[in-house]
N, C-alpha and C positions, 0 to 999 in steps of 0.2 A: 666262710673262712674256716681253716680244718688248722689244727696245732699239731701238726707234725710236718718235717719238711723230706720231699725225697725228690724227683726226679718231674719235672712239671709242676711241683707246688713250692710256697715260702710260705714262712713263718707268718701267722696274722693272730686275727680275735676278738674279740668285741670291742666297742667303742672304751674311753680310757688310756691309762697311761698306758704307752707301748712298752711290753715286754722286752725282756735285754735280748731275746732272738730275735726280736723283731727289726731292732735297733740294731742288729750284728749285720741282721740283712741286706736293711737302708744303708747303711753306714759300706758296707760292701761293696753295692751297685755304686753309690758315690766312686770307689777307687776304681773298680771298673769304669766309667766314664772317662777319669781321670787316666788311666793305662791306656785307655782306647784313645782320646785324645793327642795322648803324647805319641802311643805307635802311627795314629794315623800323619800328624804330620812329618813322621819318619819314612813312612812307607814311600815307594819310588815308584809303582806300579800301583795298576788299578785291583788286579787281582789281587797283588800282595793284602793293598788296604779290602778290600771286602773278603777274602779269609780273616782277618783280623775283626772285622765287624761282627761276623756271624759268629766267630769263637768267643766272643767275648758279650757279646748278645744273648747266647746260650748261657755263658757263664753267670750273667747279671741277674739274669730270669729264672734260673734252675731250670731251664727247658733242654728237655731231651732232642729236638726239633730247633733248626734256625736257616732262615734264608735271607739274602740279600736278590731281588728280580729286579731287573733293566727293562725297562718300556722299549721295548723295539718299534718304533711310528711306521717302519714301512710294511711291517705285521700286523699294528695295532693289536698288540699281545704282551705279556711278560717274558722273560726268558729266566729261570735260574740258573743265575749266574754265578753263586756262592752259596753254600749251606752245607750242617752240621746236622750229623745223624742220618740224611737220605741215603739210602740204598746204592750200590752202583749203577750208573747210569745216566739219573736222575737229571747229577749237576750237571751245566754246559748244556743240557740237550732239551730239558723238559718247558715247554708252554703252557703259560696259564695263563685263559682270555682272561678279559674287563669285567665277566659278569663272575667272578670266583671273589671272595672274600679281601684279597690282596688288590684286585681291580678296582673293586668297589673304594677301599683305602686310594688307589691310586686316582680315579675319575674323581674323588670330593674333596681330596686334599685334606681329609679328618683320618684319626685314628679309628681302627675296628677292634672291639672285645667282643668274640662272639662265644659260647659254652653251650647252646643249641642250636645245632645244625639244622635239626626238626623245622623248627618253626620259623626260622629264615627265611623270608620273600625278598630281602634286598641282593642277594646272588645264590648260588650255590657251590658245595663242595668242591674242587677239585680233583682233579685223578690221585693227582701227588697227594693229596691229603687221604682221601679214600684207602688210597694204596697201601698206607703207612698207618692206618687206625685214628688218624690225628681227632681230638674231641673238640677240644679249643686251643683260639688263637688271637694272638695281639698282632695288628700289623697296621703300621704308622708308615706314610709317604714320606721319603727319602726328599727335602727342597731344596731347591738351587735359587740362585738369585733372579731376580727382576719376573717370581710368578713361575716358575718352570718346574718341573718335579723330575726326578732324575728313573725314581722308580718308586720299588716299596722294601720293608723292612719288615721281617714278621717271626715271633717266637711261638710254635705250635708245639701241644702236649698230645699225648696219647690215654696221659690222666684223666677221669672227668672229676676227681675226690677235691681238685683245688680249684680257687679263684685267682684270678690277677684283680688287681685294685687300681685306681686312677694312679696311685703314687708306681704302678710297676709299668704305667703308661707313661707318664712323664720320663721314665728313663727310657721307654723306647723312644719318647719323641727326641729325648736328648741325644741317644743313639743315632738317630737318623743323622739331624741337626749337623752333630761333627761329621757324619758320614757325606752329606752333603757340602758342609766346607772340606772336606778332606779331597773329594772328586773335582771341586771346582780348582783346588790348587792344585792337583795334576794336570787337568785341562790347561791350565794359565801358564803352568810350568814351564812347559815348549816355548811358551813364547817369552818367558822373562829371564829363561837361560842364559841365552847370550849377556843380555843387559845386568843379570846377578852376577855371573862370572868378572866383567868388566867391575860394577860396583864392589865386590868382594877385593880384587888385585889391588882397588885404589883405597879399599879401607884396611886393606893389610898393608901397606907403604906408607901409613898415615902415622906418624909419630906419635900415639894418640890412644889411649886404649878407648875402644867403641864396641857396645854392645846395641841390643835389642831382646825387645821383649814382647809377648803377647797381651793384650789389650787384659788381662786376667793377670797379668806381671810376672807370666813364666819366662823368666831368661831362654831364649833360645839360639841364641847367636852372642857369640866374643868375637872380635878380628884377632891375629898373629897377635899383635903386640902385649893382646892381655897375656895369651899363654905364654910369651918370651918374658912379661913383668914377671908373671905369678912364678913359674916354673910347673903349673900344673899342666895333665893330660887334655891333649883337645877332647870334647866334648864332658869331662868330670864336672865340670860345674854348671852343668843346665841344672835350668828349675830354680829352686833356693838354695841349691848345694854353695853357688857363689860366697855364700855369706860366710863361709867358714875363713875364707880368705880374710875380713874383716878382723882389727883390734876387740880382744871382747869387750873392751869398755866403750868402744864405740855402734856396738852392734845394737841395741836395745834404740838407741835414738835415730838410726838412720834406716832403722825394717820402717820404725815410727814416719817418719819424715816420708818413707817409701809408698806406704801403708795410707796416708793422705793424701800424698798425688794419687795413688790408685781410685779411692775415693770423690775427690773432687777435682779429678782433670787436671790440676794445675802442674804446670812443672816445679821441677827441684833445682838446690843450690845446695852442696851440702859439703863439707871437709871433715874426712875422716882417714883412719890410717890402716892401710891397705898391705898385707906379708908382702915381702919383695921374697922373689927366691933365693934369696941371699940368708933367709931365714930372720930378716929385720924388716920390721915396720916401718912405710913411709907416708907421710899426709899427700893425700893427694884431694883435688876440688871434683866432686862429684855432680855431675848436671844431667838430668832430665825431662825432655822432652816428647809429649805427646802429637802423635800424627791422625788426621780426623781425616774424615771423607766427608763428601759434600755434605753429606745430613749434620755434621756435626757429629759423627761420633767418633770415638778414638777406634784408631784399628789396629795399630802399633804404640811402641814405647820404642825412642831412639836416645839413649845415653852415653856420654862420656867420662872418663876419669882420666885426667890432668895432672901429672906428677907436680907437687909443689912442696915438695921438702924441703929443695934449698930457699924456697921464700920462706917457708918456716924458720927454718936456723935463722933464717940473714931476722926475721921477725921477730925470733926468743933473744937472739944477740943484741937488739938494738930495740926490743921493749920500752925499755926502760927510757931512751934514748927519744922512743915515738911518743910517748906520753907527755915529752918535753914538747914537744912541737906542736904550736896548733893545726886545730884539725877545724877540719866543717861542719859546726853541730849546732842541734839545738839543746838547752834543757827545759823540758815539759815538764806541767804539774799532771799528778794521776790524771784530769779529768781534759788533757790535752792544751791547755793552756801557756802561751808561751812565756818562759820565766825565763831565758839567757838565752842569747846567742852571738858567736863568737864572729871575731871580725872573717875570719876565711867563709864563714857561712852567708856572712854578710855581703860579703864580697861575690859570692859563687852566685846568690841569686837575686845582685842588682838592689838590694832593699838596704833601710837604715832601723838600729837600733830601736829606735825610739819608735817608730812604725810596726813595729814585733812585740814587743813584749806588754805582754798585761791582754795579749789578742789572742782569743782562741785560733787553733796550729790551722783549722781548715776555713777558717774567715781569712785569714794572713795569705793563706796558699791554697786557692779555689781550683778547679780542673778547668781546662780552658773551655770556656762555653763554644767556640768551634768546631771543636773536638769530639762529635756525640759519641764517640768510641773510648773516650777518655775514662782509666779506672784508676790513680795515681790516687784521689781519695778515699775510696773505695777499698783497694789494695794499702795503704799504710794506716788506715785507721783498724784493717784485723789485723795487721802486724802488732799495731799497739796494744791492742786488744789482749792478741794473743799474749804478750809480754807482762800483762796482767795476771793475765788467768795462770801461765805457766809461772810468771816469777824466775823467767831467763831471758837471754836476749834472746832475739829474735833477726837472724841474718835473712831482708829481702831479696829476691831474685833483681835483674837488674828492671828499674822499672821507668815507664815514660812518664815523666810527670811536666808538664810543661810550665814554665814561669812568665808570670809578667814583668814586663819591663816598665820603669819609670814612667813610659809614655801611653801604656794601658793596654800595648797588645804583647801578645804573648810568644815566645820562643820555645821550639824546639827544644829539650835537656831531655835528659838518661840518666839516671842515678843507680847509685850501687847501696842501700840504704843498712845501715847497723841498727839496732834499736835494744839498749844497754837501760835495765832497770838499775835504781841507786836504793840500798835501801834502807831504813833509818836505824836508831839501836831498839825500835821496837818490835823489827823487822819484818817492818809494811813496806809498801812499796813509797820511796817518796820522788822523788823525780824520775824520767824515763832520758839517757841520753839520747838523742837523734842523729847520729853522724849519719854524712855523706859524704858520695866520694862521685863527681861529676865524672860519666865515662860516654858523655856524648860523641867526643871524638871517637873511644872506641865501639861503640854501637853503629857510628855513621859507616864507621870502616868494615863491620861485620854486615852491614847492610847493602853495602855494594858489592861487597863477597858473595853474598849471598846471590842476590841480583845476577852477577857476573855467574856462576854456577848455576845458576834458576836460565841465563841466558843459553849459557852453554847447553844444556839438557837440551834446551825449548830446540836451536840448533840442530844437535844431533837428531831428534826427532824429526824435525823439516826434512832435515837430508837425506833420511833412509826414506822421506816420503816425495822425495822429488825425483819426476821419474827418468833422471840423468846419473850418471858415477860422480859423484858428490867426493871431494877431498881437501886437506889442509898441508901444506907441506912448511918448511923452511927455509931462509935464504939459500941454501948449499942445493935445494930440488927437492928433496929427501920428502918424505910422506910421511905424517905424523898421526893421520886420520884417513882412515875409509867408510863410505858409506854401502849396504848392504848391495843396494843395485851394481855397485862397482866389483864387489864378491858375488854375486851370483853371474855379473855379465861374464868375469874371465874365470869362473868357478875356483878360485883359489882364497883361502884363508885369510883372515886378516893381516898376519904377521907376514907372511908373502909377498905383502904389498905394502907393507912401507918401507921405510927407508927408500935404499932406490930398487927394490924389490919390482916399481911398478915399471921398469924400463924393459923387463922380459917380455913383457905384452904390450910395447912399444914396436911399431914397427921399423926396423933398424935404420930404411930408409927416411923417415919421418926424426928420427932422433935428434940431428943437427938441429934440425929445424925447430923444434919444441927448446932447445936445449937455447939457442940465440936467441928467442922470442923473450923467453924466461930473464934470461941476462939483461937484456933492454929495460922490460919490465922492471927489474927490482934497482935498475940505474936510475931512473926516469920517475920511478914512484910513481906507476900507470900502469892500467890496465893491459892485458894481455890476450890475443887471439890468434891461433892458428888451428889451422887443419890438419889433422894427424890421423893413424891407422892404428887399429887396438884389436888384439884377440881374444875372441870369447872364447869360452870354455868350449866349444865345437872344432876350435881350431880356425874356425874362417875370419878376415879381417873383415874390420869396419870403419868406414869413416866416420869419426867426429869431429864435431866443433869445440877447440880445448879452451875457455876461459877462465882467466885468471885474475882477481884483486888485490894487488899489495895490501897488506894491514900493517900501520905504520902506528909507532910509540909515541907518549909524548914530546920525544924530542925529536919525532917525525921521517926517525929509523925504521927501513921495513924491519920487521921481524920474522912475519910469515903471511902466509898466505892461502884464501879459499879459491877453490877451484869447481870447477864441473865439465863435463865433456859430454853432449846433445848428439845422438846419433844421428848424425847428417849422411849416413849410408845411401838413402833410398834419393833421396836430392842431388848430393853429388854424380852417382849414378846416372841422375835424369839428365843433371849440368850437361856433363860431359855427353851424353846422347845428343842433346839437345843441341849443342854446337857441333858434333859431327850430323845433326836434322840439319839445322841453320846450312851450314855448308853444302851439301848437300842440296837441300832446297834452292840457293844462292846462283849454283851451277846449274841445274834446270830451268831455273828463271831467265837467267841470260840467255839459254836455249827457245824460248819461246817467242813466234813471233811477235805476240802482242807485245804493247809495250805494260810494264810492270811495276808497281810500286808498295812500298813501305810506309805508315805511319804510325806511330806512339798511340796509349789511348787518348789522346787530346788532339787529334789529327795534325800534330809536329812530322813532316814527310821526309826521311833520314834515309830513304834507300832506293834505287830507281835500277831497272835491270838496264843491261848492255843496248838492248835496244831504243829503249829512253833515248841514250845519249847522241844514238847516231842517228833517231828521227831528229831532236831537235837543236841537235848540234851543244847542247849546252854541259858545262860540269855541273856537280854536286854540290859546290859553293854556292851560283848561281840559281839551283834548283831548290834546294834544302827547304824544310818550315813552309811557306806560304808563296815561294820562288817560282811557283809553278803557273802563279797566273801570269806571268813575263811571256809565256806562250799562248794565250787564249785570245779570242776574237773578241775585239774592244765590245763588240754589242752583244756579248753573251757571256761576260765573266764575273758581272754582277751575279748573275743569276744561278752559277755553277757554284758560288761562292755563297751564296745565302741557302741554296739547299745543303752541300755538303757539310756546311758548317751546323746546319739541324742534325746529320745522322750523326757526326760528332758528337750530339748534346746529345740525341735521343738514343743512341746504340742502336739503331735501327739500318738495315740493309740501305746502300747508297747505288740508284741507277741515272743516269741523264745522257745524253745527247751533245755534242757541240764540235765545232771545228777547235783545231790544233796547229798552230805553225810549226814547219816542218823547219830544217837546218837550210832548204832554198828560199823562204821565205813565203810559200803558198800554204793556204788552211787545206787540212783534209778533215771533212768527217770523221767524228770517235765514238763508239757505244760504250761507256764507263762506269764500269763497278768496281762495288767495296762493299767486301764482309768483311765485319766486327770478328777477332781472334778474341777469345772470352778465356778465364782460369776456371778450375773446379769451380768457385763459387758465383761464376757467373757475369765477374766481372769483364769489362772488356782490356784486355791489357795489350791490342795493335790492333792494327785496320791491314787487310791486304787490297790493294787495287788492281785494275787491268782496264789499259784503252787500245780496245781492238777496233781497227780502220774499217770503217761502214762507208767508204765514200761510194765507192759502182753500188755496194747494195740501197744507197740513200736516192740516187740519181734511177735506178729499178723502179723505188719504190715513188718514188715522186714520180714519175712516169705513167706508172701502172692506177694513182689516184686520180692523174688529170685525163686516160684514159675513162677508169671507173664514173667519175662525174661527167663525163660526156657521154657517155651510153645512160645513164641514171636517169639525164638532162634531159636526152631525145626521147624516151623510154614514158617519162613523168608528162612529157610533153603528146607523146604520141596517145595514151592513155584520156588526157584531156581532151585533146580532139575528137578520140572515140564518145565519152561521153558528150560533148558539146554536141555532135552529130546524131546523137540520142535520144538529145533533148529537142533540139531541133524536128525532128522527124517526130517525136511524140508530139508537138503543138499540129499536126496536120489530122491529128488521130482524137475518137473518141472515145470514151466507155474503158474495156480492160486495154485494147491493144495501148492504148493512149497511158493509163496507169501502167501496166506492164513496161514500156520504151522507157517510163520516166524513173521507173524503180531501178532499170537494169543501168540508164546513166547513174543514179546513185551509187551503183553500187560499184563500175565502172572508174568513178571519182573516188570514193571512197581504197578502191585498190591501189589508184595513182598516192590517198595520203598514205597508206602503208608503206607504198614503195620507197616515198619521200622521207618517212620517217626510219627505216633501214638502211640507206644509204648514206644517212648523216650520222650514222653509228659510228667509233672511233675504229670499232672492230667490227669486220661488216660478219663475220663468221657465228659472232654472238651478240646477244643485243639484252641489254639490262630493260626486266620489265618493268620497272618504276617508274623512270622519265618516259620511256614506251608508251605506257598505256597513259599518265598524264596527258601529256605531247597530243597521241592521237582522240583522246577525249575531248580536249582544249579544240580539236579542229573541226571533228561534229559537232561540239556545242554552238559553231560559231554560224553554223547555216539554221539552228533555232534561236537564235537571241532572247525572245520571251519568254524562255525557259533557265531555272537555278541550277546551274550544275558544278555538283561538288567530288572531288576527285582525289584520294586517299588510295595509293599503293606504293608495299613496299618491295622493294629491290630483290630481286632474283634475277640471275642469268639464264638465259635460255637460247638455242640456238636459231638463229634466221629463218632455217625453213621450217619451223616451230613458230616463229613469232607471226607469222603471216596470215595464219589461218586465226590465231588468236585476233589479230586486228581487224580482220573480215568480220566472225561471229561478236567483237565488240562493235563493230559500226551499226551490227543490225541490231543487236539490243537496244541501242542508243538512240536507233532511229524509229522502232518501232514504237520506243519508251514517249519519245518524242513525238507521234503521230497520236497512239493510241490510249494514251496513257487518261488526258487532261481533256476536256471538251472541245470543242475548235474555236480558238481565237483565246483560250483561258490558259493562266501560266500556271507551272509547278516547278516541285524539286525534283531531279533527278540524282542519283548519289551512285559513284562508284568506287569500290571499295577492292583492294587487293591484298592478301595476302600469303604467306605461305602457309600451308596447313596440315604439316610432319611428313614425314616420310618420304622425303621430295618431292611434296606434289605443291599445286596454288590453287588458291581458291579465288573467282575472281566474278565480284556479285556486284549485279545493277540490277535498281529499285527505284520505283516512285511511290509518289503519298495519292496515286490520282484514283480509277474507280475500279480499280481491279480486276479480274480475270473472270472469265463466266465459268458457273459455276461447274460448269459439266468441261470444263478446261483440259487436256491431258496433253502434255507435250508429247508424250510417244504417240499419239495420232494427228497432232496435227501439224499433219504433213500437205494440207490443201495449199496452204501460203506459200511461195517459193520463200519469202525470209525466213518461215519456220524450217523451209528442208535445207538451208540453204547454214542457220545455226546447228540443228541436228547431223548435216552434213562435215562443218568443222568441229565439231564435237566429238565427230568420231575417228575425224582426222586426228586429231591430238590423242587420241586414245584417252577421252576425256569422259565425265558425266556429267550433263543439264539437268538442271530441277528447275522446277517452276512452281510456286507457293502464291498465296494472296498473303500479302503483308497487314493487313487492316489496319489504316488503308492502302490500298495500291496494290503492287502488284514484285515478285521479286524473283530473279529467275540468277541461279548461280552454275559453275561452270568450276568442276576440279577434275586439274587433268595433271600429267608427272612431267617435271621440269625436264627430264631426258625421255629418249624412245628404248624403250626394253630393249 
């Protein structure tokens, strides 16, 4: 520390009383704070307030050097954005990264004192410093709320002869601090505009004088009425200028009275007498109230001053007069004991005499144990207290103190408490009066005022948050309230739009109409809806949906009324499409031959085209709902009716088959569907049908099966003869020829079960191989009986001339399985197994447990057997692959080939 001060240093010294320079200095940067403070929450602009920062930053430090940098995130840099002493240039333009001295301040959210650069490893110099000689520098993180840092703050010297000290730190961090709340209240600003603007109009019309204060009790706000009482200049009385307004004989008790709400939070109650501009003093009741945030702390001061002269006069006139009259009191001894009370006291709070007196005041009058919020003990015992100590009275704020009643539970009350010391000729304190003055009624009535204004806010809040044109009007139309979506939809001003302001963006043709819905409504004391056209600020109209609710009085008068208007633009729109679609669609309908129908999502059938009517002769009375089965054929309407009533249930696609009475009275053939009409979200909201006449193609088709099954017949039959005749011819033969004749009837029969089982296909074009290959396993198995065969596949579709060769190559595995598998005359299991195995292929393996394959086995050569050329053969028909493995034990040969042909 150096004892001389110039440009970069202050005043300091050794440990000790501090010097009167030194004292000059501190005492200094205090009113700098204080200057800064008060300019910051003047300033209107961001740069205004950070030139004010930095000048007075400079000023507080004696620093030749001052900046104020902005964290730019999409840089990840600083920017100087305000400073004292830089060269030109500099401001506005210069970056300084995170690893500079001010970064380092801004990444730890701590203060930096640094006076060697030298030996610094936690960042280095910057340009800007460099450039400028700087030696040392203080620089403190600029914070915001909930953890954010705004920037940094920093005082740099070109001296190295001085120090900063923690106390020259604490003012920068104080610096920052307000610089920080000073940024957040511009930020916030924008948006409490409107809402301050609105709050100021209604506290300037408030009969009432209303101030505010800062949580420090700088006055910073009067409304109209104060400046109109005082006759003083708006703004001359911020700060404690106020007080000059004050009685001097009142001024010393009421900073007092000011000076301990500041202190301990509580609010004030206070009458004192206040210049009128008249140049004469008037009493008026003074009230203050603190405003907290959720933590509990105070963030504001919101007071009132209450003209009450003429209570005064009518009070000094009839003194004399009040003393006459009882009051509601008690009188206590010093140590709170009750020594008298008067019948109105007795009366106010339900008790007798003789139950009070000789009782200590907080035995007699306990806080209600209900009540864990309860401080009416609390709160009147440091009244008392206070009346002690001070040796004055002591006027309570109004306070909740609950009473018991006779029966032991307790009520509700609000007192207004007085607390009057008496005091003897030795002038001690010897009794304390107690009056009250029960203002439960007027508490109850401030409380639903409140409430009611607490509702109202909560309201307007809602409404600029619902995303509709939110309004209130009057019995006459008139618009008394808009909400912000209803200002930005027709881009016009609030004042624009009330009154009947809001009829300009009424579309002229819609006006009648809004205007007799209106009239009904406020006859009728009912609700209200019509469809109307409103222009937005682009000029284009739009449909909404306008409703309205009466709000009726207690004598069940409308008054007025909440409204809102839902843009039904893009719906109506659709509406209207939608029945020139309907139409449209209606007339095509009746154009088509088939016949055509309608039903609800519950299968309710409400619409039938032209053609309907004149196959079955019937109307729409007759038809309608469930009328339809009045034309079905007695032995098939069961059965039309139990399935169509499942795709009803299930939303699923409806097809079936059946005749129809025609308007001659003959069935014809129908092929009849119905798809489910679904909404965006999926639900089904109608069903369309159609039953087109299959009669010549039923009569084709029945034709062409009883055809089919007679060539299938002769065919399966003709097949069997060849083999019978095979076998036959094999019993005259022996050795191979004889083996040979019998294997080729096998196999001969074996074609015929294929045939058979392809023909009893529903669709002979394709054949599901699941019951396929069951079916024909089931029918090999049955010419070896002594053998287990078990048969697992699952379902794939495959086409006919595909399934053929598959059922050939399964009869030989089978029967080979069968032959060679198990010793002769000894049984086993056989297992066949299908499935599908990705890529559209199937895999389809038979296996036994019997002795296996030799071991020098290889399917691609053994080609001697005809069953082995004859599987190898359909193997490659199918464009398939065979393997063959030893299962241990037994033996297992599989077969994957592609459900379609490339």
């Amino acid at each position: 520390m150096h004892g001389t001060t110039n440009a970069g240093q202050r005043p300091g010294g050794v440990a000790g009383p501090p010097r009167p320079e030194e004292l000059a200095y501190r005492l200094h940067q205090q009113s700098v704070l204080a200057e800064f403070g008060r300019q910051a929450l003047e300033a209107s602009t961001l740069d205004e307030l950070l030139n004010a920062a930095v000048r007075w930053c400079a000023e507080g430090m004696h620093a030749r050097f001052c900046k104020a940098l902005e964290f730019l995130p999409a840089r990840n840099n600083l920017l100087l954005r305000a400073g004292v002493g830089w060269r030109p240039g500099f401001v506005g333009h210069e970056l300084l990264g995170l690893d500079t001295p001010a970064g380092f301040a801004f990444r730890t959210g701590g203060p930096i004192v640094s006076e060697q650069f030298a030996d610094e490893e936690r960042f280095r110099p910057s340009r800007l410093m460099v450039e400028h000689g700087v030696k040392r520098v203080v620089i403190v993180p600029v914070p915001l709320g909930a953890g954010r840092r705004w920037g940094a703050l920093g005082a740099d010297s070109a001296d190295d002869s001085g120090r900063w000290d923690e106390a020259d730190v604490e003012f920068m961090i104080g610096m920052a601090q307000l610089l920080g709340v000073a940024i957040e209240r511009l930020e916030a600003k924008r948006e409490v505009e409107g809402g301050r603007a609105l709050l100021t109009t209604i506290v300037d019309t408030v009969d009432q004088i209303i101030w505010a204060a800062r949580p420090d009790g700088y006055h910073d706000f009067f409304n109209q009425r104060w400046y109109e009482f005082t006759g003083a200049e708006p703004g001359s009385t911020q700060g404690d200028t106020w007080a000059q307004m004050f009685h001097p004989d009142d001024r010393a008790r009421t900073f007092e009275r000011w000076r301990h709400s500041l202190e301990t939070g509580e609010p004030y109650e206070i009458e004192y007498r206040l210049r009128h501009r008249s140049g004469a003093y008037r009493w008026v009741l003074g009230r203050a109230h603190p405003v907290r945030n959720e933590a509990g702390e105070i963030v504001r001061w919101f007071g009132t001053c209450t003209d009450i002269q003429t209570q005064k006069e009518y009070g000094e006139r009839f003194r004399l007069l009040y003393q006459a009259q009882r009051t509601a009191h008690l009188v206590l001894a010093p140590d709170f004991t009750i020594e008298e009370a008067s019948p109105s006291y007795l009366e106010a709070t339900m008790t007798r005499r003789e139950d009070l007196v000789g009782r200590p005041l907080f035995e007699a009058f306990p806080d209600n144990p209900d009540d864990p919020e309860a401080t009416g003990v609390r709160n009147l015992r440091a009244s008392l207290e206070r009346v002690l100590a001070r040796r004055a009275a002591d006027r309570m704020p109004v306070q909740k103190y609950d009473i018991r009643r006779p029966n032991g539970e307790f009520e509700v009350r609000w007192w207004a408490p007085l607390n009057t010391p008496v005091f003897g000729p030795d002038g001690e304190v010897r009794h304390i009066i107690h009056q009250v003055e029960d203002v439960t009624g007027e508490m109850l009535e401030r409380q639903r005022a409140a409430e009611a204004v607490a509702g109202e806010t909560r309201l307007r809040l809602l409404a600029d948050a619902i995303p509709g044109l939110v309004f209130e009007f009057d019995t006459e139309g008139r618009n008394t309230y808009v909400n912000r979506q209803y200002r930005d939809y027709t881009g016009l001003p609030p004042e624009s739009l009330l009154g009947d302001g809001w009829r300009q963006v009424l579309h002229p043709e819609d006006s009648e109409a809004v205007g007799k819905a209106w009239s009904e409504a406020v006859h009728a004391a009912r609700p209200m809806q019509v469809e109307c056209r409103i222009r937005g600020a682009d000029g284009a109209w739009r449909w909404f949906m306008l409703r309205a609710a009466p709000l009726q009085d207690r004598e069940g008068r409308v008054h007025r009324a909440i409204g809102v208007c839902t843009d039904i633009d893009a719906a109506r729109r659709a509406r209207d499409a939608l029945a020139e679609s309907e139409e449209q669609f209606r007339s095509m309908a009746d154009s088509l031959p088939q016949l055509a129908w309608m039903a609800d999502a519950k299968g309710w059938i409400y619409w039938y085209n032209r053609r309907w009517y004149e196959y079955t002769g019937a109307t729409l009375e007759e038809m309608q709902g469930w009328g339809w089965t009045k034309v079905h054929h007695p032995e098939h309407v069961d059965r039309v009716v139990e399935r169509i009533q499942q795709a009803w249930d299930t939303g699923e696609p409806w097809e079936d088959v059946f005749p129809l009475r025609g308007a001659d009275g003959r069935y014809r053939w129908f092929l009849s569907r119905a798809e489910p009409l679904r909404d965006a979200e999926g639900r089904v909201i109608r069903w369309f049908g159609t039953n087109t006449d299959i009669t010549e193609k039923q009569r084709l088709e029945d034709l062409q099966t009883t055809l089919i099954q007679e060539i299938s017949h002769r065919v399966k039959n003709s097949l069997a003869l060849v083999s019978s005749l095979l076998a036959l011819q094999a019993r005259t033969l022996e050795g191979a020829p004889r083996k040979a004749l019998e294997e080729a009837a096998t196999r001969v029969h074996a074609i015929a079960g294929v045939h058979d089982q392809l023909w009893r296909q529903a669709d002979a074009r394709e054949v599901d191989l699941g019951p396929f290959i069951e079916n024909l396993a089931a029918a090999v198995a049955a010419t070896s009986p002594q053998h287990r065969t078990s048969v697992d596949a699952e379902p794939a579709a495959i086409s006919a001339d595909l399934a053929a060769p598959v059922g050939l190559l399964l009869n030989e595995l089978l029967t080979n399985a069968y032959k060679y598998a198990y010793p002769e005359g000894a049984a086993g299991e056989v297992r066949v197994r299908g499935a599908l195995a990705g890529d559209g292929r199937y895999r389809l393996e038979v296996a036994d447990f019997g002795r296996g394959l030799p071991p020098d086995f290889d399917i691609a050569s053994a080609s001697r057997s005809l069953g082995m050329r004859v599987i190898t053969s359909m193997a490659a028909q199918l464009d398939g692959r065979i393997e063959a493995a030893s299962a241990s034990p037994g033996a297992r040969f599989t077969l994957t080939f592609p459900l379609k042909r490339a």
